[in-house]
N, C-alpha and C positions, 0 to 999 in steps of 0.2 A: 460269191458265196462258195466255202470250201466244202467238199460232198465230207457230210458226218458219218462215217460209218458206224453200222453196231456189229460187225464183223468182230470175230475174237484174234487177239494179236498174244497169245502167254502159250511161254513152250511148255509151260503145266498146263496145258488143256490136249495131251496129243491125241492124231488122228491118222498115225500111221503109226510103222512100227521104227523107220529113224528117228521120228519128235517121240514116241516112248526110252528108246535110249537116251536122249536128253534130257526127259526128263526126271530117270529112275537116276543119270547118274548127278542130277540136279539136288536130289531130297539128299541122297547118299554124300555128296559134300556138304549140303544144310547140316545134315546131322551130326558127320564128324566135326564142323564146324562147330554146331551149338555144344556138344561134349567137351568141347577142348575150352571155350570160353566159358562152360560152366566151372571146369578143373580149377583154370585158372581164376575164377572169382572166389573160390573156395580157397585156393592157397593164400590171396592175398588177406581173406578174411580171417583166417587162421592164425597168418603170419600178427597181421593188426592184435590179435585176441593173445597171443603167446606172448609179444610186444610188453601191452599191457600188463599181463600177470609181471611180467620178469624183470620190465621196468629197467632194460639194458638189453643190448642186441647182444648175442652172442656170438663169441669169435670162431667158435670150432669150424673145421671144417666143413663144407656139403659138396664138396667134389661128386660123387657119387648123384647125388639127388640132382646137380645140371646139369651133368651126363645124360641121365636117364633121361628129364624131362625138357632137357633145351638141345638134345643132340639126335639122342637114341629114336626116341618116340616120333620127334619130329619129321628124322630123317625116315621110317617105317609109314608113316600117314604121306610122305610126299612121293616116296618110291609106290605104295600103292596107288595113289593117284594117279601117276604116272602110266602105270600098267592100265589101269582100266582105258583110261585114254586111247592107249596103244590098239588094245584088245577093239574098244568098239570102232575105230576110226578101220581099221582092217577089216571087221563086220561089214560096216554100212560100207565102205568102198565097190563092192560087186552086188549084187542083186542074187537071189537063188532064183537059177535057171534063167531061162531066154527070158527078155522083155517081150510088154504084149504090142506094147505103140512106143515109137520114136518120134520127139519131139525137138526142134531149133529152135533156141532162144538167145534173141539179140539184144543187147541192152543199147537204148542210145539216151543220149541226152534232150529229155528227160520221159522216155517212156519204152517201153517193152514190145518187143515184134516177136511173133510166135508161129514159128511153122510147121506145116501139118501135115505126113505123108497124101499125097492126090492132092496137093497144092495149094489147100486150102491157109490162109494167113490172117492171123487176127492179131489186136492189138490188146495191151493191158490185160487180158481174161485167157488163162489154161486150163482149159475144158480136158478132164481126165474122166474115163470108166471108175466106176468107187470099184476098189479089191484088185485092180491093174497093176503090175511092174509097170513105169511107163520112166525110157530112156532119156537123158537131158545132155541136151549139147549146146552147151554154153559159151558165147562169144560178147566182144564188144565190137560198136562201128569205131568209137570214138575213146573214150578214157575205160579207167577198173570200174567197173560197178562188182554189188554185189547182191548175189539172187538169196533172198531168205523167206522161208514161210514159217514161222515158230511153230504152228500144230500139225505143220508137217516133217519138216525135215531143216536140219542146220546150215548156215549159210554158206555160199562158195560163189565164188570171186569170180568178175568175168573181164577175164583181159583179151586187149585188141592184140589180133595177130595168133590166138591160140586158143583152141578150143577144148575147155575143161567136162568132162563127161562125167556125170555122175546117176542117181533114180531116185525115186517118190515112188512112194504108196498110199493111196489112201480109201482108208476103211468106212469111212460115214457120207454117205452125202449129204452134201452141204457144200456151202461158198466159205473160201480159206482168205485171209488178209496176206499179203506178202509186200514186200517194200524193198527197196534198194538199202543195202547195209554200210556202203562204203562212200563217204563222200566225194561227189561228181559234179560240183557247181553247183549254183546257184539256185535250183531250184532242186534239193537234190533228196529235201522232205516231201516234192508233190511229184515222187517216180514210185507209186503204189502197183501193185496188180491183185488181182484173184485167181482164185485157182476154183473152180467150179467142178466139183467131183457129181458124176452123174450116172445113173444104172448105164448098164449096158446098151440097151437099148435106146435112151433117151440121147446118150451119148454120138451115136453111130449117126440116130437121124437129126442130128445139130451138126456132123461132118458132114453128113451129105447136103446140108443145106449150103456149108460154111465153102465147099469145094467147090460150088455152082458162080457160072458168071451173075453179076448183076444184075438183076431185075431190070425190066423195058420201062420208061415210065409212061403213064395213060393218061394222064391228065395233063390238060394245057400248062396250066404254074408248071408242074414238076418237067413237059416235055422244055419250058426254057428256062430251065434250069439247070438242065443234062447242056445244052446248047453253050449256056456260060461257063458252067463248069470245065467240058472236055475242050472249050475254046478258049478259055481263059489262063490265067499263072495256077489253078491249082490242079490244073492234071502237068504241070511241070514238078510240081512235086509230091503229088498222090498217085495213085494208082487205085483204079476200080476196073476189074477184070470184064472185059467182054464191052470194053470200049477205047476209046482214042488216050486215056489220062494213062499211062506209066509212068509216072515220076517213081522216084525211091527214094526222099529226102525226110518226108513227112508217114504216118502210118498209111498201109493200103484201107480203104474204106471202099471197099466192095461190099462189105455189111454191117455199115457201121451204125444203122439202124437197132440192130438186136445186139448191142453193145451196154454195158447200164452207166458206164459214165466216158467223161469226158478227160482228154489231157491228163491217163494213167491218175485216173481216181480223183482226180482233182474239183469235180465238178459232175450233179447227175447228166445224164445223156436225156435231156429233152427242149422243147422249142425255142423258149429263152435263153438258154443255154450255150445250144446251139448259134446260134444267129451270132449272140455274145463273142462266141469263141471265132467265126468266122469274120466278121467286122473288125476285130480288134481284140486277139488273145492276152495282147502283152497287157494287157489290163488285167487277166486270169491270170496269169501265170509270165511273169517278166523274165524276158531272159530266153524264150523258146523261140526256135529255128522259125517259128512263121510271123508275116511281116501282116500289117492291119492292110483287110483289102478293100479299095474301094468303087464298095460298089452302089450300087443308086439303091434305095430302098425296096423298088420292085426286083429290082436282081437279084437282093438279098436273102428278099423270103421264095423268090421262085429256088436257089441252090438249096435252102434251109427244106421246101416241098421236094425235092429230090432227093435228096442226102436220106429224106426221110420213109423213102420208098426202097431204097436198100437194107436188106433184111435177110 
């Protein structure tokens, strides 16, 4: 099952002040647009209605009239285009004034790593302060992806080997949709994220949580579960802090618990789900770096009792 979001994805809904620039110079080309296509339904109406009366085209000249309207005009509506272009892309390139938080964002194929000054790292989900400058440093492991959230801010490109830096704002709390823009393979519509803008406060005590090792587990299921896990192939490619697993092939899930979905949006984060996505992902989502593990039915749900104590 694909997770259905009701998340808003339209750069006319903005919630900062980059998706405001996109979307004021959005209406501003609608406009001259519909202006110009009303002109020209009027001349041809015109033209049709003069037609008729005169019952013959007429040969004189209109040098002057394709001048003005297939040269002059056009060239004046494309050069100001042009300018505004210029004008906001120099805007939104710097921030006013220091950033508040600095943020590392890795694109792989097919999902989102995000990292967090005090080492905190999460997957799929960028937890921001609402009314924050907050700094982006963008890279890939692997191919271009590209980072876009339409009600926040416009899209930019993240290529391996170089890291593009740009900033977000945002004004309302609330959960933002964002999606990979550039295609990256195969699964390259199920590389979603959210951006979770949150007061100040609420924000701080989610990094403090997010910065802390891994929860101990208490219970027998979950204590052999930790057992198979950090003994088994998937602390070769995970990592969950404050135990034996460092991999870095796959996302860290030191709290992949308080996560709300699965495989960068692909699927919600809960039991069935879970387990699904552990036994055999390539059934969720074919084509992704993790291979079907097998494991005996009580192994399964004791890792799935674990996984689910990380929070």
């Amino acid at each position: 099952m694909v997770l259905e979001s009701g998340l808003g994805h339209s750069t006319l809904s903005p919630a900062g002040p980059k998706a405001e620039f996109t979307t004021f110079a959005w209406w501003l080309l609608f406009g001259v647009a519909a202006f110009v296509c009303l002109i020209v339904i009027a001349l041809v109406v015109g033209a049709a209605v003069m037609r008729r009366k005169a019952r013959r085209v007429s040969d004189s000249p209109a040098t002057g009239f394709v001048l003005t309207f297939g040269v002059v005009i056009p060239a004046i509506v494309l050069a100001a285009t042009f300018a505004l272009s210029v004008v906001g892309i120099a805007k939104q390139a710097h921030p006013h004034g220091k950033a508040d938080l600095s943020i590392s964002v890795v694109g792989h194929q097919w999902w989102w790593e995000i990292q967090y000054p005090g080492g905190a790292v999460t997957a799929n989900e960028i937890h921001v302060p609402v009314g924050s400058t907050v700094d982006l440093r963008l890279t890939s492991a692997d191919v271009i992806h590209s980072f876009w959230v339409p009600e926040v801010m416009p899209k930019m490109d993240l290529i391996p080997g170089h890291t593009n830096d740009t900033w977000m704002r945002v004004d309302h709390v609330g959960t933002y949709r964002g999606q990979c823009a550039e295609y990256c393979g195969v699964q390259h519509a199920h590389m979603g994220f959210e951006v979770v803008a949150q007061t100040p406060s609420d924000f701080q005590h989610w990094l403090q949580g997010q910065t802390a090792d891994a929860a101990t587990p208490t219970t027998s299921e979950a204590k052999r579960g930790y057992d198979v896990f950090t003994t088994g192939s998937c602390a070769t490619c995970h990592t969950v802090r404050g135990t034996p697993a460092d991999g870095d092939v796959g996302p860290d899930l030191t709290h992949v618990a308080s996560r709300s979905s699965l495989a960068a949006l692909t699927v919600p984060n809960n039991r069935g789900n879970l387990a699904g996505w552990i036994a055999n992902s390539q059934q969720l989502k074919p084509g992704n770096k993790m291979p079907p593990q097998p494991l005996s039915p009580t192994d399964l749900n004791a890792v799935v009792a674990y996984l689910e104590t990380l929070r």
